[in-house]
C-alpha angles and dihedrals in degrees: 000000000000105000100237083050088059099037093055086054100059091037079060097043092055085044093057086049092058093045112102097204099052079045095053089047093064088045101267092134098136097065121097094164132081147216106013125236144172142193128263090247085078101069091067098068113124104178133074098215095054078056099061095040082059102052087052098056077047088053100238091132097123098051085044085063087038095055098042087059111100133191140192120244125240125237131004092335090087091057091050087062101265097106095150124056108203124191119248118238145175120339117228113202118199126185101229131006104282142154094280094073095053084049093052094050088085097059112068131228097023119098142194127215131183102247083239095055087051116134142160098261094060093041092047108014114197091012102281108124120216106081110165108232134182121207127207105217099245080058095057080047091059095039096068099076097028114090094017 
């Protein structure tokens, strides 16, 4: 893929975060703030519990209960090793690798990224665009110079 083809694409795909109506379409309704982000302070978190704590002042409750639901895959998926289909949810940027991904692994669903390994798979998967993030602030600083 030619680089200002990619590029584009990732330019779009934070576009599409940032975008209220695609949002609202994926149930995101309550909130009148974006994009989300968060201070430096937050990338520090080492614990999963303190996480969680954190996602709910920030009322993603419900996609906390949405992304804990499993189901089994139909077909002869189940016999290749994905047995379990599990919902994607919010996308949690950091600017460098810290203590907070490893603390993410344990709820499912929600994912983290280093602002430099961003692409527009993780920020859109499957190609529908609307993904909720959340940005820790070091991360934005980074952006600016990233995908011009």
């Amino acid at each position: 893929m030619n680089k200002t083809e990619k590029r584009k694409a990732i330019r779009s795909a934070i576009a599409s975060t940032i975008n209220k109506e695609l949002l609202q379409k994926k149930g995101f309704s309550s909130l009148n703030y974006l994009p989300l982000v968060i201070e430096e302070r937050f990338e520090n978190i080492t614990k999963t519990k303190e996480v969680i704590a954190l996602l709910e002042k920030l009322h993603l409750q419900k996609e906390l209960q949405r992304t804990m639901k499993k189901s089994i895959r139909s077909g002869k998926g189940k016999m290749r090793g994905n047995k379990y289909k599990i919902k994607k949810g919010p996308l949690i940027i950091v600017s460098k690798a810290c203590p907070l991904q490893k603390a993410l692994k344990n709820i499912p669903g929600f994912d983290s990224c280093i602002i430099n390994q961003l692409n527009a798979e993780v920020l859109s998967p499957g190609a529908i665009p609307g993904r909720l993030v959340i940005w820790s602030l070091p991360s934005i600083e980074k952006l600016k110079g990233l995908f011009t």
